[in-house]
Each structure stands twice: as C-alpha cells, then as structure tokens.
LUMNU-393939 format. One record per residue: x, y, z of N, C-alpha, C in turn. Coordinates in steps of 0.2 Angstrom, whole numbers, plus 5000, padded with zeros to 4 digits. Last residue first. Example, Ala and Ser with C-alpha at 12.3 -4.5 7.8 and 13.67 -1.06 7.14 Angstrom:
<nodes>
506449895035506849955036506450005039;506649725039506249785039506649845039;
</nodes>
This chain:
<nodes>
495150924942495050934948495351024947;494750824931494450894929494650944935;495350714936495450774928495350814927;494350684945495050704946495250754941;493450634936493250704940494050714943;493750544930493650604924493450664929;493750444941494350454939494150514932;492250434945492750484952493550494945;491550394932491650434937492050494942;492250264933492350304929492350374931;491850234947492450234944492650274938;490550244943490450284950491650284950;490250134932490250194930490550244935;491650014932491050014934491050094933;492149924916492349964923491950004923;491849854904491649834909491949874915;491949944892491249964897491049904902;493150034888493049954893492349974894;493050134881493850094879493550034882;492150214884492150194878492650134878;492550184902492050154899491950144890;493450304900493550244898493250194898;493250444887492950414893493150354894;494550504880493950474878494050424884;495050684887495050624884494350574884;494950844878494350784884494650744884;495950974880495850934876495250864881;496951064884496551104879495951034875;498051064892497651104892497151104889;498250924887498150924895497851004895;498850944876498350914876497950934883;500051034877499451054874498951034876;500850924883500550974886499951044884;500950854870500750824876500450894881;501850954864501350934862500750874866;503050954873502551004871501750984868;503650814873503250844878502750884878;503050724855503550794860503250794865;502050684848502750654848503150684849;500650604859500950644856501850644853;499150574871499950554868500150594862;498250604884498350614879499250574878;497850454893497250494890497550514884;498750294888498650364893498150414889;498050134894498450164889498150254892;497350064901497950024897498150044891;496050084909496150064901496750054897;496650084921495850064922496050024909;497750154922497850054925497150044922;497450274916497850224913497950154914;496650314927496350304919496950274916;497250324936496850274938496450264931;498450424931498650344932498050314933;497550524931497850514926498150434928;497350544942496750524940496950504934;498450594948498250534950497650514948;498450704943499050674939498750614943;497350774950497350784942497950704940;498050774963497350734961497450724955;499250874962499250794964498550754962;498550984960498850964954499050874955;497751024970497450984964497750964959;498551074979498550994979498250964974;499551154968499151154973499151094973;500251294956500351244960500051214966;500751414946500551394955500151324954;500751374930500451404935500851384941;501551304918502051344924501851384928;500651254910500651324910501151354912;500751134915500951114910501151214908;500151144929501051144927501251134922;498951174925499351224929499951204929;498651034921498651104916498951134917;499950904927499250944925499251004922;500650754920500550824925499950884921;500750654914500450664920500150704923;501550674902500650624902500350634910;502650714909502050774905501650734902;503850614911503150664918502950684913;504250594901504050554905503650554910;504750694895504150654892503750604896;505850774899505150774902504350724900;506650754887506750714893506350694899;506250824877505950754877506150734883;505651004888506150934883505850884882;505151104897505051054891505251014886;506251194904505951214897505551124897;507151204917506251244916506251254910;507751134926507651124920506751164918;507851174942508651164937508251154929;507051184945507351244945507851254941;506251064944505851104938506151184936;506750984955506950984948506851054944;505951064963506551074964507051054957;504751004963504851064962505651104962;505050874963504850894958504750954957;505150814977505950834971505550844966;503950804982504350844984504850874979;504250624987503650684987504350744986;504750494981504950554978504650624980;503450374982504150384983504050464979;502250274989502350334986503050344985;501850104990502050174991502350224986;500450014990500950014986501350084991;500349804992500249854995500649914991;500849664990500149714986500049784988;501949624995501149614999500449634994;502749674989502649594987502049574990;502349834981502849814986502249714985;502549934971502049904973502449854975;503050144971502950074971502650014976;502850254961502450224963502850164965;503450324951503750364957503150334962;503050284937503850264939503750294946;501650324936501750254939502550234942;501650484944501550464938501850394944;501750634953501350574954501550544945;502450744955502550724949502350644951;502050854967502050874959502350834953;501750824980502450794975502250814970;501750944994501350934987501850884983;501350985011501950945005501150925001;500450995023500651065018501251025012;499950895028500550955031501050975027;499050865021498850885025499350925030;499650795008499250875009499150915015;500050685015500550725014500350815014;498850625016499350615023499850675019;498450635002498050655006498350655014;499350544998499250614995498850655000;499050405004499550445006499550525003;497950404999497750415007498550435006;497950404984497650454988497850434998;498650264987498850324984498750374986;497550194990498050204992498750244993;496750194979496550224986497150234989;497350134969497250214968496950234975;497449994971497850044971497950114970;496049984972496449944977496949994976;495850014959495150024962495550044972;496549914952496449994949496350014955;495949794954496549794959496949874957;494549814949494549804956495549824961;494949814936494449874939494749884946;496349744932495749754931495349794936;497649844919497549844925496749794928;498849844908498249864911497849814916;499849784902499849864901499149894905;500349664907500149704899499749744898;500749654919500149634917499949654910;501949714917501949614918501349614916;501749844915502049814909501849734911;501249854926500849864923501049844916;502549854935501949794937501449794933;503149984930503349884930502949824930;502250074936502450034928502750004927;502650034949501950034948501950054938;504149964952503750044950502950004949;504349814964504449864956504049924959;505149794979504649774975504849814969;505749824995505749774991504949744987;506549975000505749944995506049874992;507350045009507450005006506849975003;506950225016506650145017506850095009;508550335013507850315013507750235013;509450485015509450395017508450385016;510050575003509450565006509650495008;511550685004511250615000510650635005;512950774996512350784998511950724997;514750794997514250744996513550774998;515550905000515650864994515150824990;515150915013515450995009515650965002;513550905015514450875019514850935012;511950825024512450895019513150915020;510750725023511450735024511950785020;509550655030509750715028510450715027;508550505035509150545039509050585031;507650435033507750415040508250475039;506050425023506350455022506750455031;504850295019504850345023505650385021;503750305006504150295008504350315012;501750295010502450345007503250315008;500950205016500950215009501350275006;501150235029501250165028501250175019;501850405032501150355032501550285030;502650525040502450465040501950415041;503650655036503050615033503050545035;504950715038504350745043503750675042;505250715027505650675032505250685040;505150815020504750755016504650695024;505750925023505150935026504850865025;507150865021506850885028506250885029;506750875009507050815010506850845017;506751035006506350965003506350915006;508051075010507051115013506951055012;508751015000508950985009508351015013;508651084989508550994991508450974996;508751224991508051174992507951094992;510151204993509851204999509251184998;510551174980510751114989510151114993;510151254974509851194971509651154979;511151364978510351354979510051304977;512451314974512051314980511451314982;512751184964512351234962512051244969;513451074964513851114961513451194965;512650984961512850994969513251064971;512350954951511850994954512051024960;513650894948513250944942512950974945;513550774955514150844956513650894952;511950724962512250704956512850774957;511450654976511250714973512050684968;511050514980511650544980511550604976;509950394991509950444984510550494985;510050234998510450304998510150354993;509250145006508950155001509550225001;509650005017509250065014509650085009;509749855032509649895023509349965021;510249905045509949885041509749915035;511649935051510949925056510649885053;511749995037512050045044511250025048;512149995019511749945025511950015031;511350025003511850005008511649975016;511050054986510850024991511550004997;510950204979511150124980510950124986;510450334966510150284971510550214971;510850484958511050384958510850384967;509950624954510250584958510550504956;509150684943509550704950509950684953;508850574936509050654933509350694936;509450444941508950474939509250534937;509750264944509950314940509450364939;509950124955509350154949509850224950;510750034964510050024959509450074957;512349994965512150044961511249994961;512949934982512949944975512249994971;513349984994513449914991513249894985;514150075007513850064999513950004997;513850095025514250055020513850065012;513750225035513250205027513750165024;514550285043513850255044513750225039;515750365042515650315048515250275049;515150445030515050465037515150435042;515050305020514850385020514650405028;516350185016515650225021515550265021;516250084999516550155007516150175011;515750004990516349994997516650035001;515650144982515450054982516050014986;515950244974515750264983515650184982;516150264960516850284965516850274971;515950104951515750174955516150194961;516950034939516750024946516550094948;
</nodes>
C-alpha cells in the first residue's frame, strides 16, 4: 500500500491512488473541490536542494501557462518533506498509446490535426520564454474529444541535472531530441520544432526516423544522419506535409 493513499496533503489534497510512475516523480490522482492530477517529486531528488529549487523555478514558471492544448498546472508546493505539482486531471491516453491502438500509425489528416496543435501550444509556451525540451508521444495527451495536450513543459531541463550521461534509460527521449541536445548544446525553441517534427514523421509513417541499440547511438544518428523522406515509406501523404515535417528536422 503507498504511504500517501488516504491522507491529505496540506488540509487539501485527499490521495486516491497511484496513476503513473516516472524518473522523477509518482503521479496520483486526488480530489480538493475536484479531481487532479498530483506529481510527487521522488525522496532521492528531494534530497537534493538545488534540484528543489529548480523544480519549483520550473513549476512556477509552467504555472503561469495557459492554453487549451497544455495541461494546466493549479498550485506549487514546497513543505519541508514533500515537494508536489497539482495539476488538470486528463481524461484520456499519451499520444503513443493512441498510436499503438491504431498500430503504430497515424493517417495524414488526423497527423495533420494533431501536430497543429501541438505547435500552437509550443508556440503559446515560446512566447513566454518556456522551452519543454522533451516533446515525444509519452508527454502528449489525446483527450476523448480528440483534442490533445501537452504535459511536462519544462522538467526536462531539470532532469538533465540529475542525469547528464545517456543511458538506456534515456532511450525513450533520444528518438526525439535534437542535435543540440544530443551534443548538450544550448538550447532554444528550435529544439522543441526539431523533436515535433520527429512525432509528425512518426504518426505520418509509423515508425521513427533513426533507431539503433543504445541511446548513444541514436543520438549519433540525429547529428549526422538524413532520414528516409516519408513519402518513400507512404506516397500517399501530401507533399506540402512532407514538406513542413523534413523542415522541422532540419530547424
């Protein structure tokens, strides 16, 4: 049984149970009013002053952000034991869940549908100065209407303080991410386009530009390597699509 599952955090936040596990964090779900979304920084990290306090820059600044296609973010919370994010409750999957149901690929138009969206919240978030440096399908989700959100802006540069080598563990982000972070350059908003051209070339041909059997070696690819245009793979997806998503890659 989890140690926080029926207690309240702060007089406020009944726990109601466990739904999802990260490198960072456990995420449950609770109530105060109505349903949300808890993330609980993990002791391991909490441990680590300076981790705190950038998690709580981050979370602050994320907290500022409000579009319809980001998750919202409603409270911060730094207690001398506990560190958690409150956030909007999502009822729906990751945007590679939805692409596993449809096996493993996506057609043109609902690609088409999904990647604007995205960009508009990338583009709501650029504009006051937040980069999430780990767009990929797990930190996407597509909500019952169709519509999707963004989640996670922001913890990816704070991860990257606690774990700065390339492991298998990162395998999961490094089909995404871009040159300049495969290098551990600086960092911009092109790296967000870059890794969101990477998804609209995944859902478009149903399967990822480079692969390989280490993260290293993946990030090789990202520096140094063309993928094969996805009209070779479908030449039913329209050129002007092609197109926009080979120019992200290249951004």
């Amino acid at each position: 049984m989890n140690q926080y599952i029926g207690k309240m955090l702060d007089n406020r936040y009944e726990i109601l149970d466990v739904i999802g596990v990260g490198g960072m964090a456990v995420v449950y779900k609770a109530y105060c009013h109505r349903f949300v979304a808890i993330k609980v920084l993990k002791r391991d990290l909490a441990a680590d002053a300076e981790f705190r306090r950038r998690f709580h820059e981050e979370a602050q600044a994320v907290a500022m952000l409000s579009h319809p296609n980001i998750v919202s973010v409603y409270d911060v919370s730094k207690g001398d034991d506990l560190d958690y994010i409150v956030m909007e409750l999502i009822d729906g999957i990751t945007l590679k869940q939805y692409m596993q149901k449809k096996e493993g690929r996506l057609n043109w138009r609902e690609s088409l549908y999904f990647i604007t969206q995205i960009v508009r919240a990338l583009g709501h978030a650029h504009s006051r100065g937040i980069i999430h440096r780990d767009i990929k399908p797990q930190n996407i989700m597509v909500l019952r209407d169709g519509s999707v959100k963004v989640a996670d802006f922001g913890i990816a540069r704070i991860m990257s303080a606690a774990q700065n080598t390339l492991t298998q563990e990162a395998l999961g982000s490094v089909h995404y991410i871009s040159p300049e972070q495969a290098k551990g350059d600086y960092t911009d908003n092109r790296s967000d386009i870059y890794s969101a051209g990477v998804v609209l070339y995944e859902m478009l041909t149903g399967r990822l530009p480079f692969e390989g059997d280490s993260a290293v070696s993946v990030a090789i690819q990202h520096l140094s390597s063309v993928p094969l245009a996805p009209r070779d793979i479908d030449p039913s997806i329209p050129e002007p699509l092609e197109l926009i998503c080979m120019k992200a890659m290249n951004s």
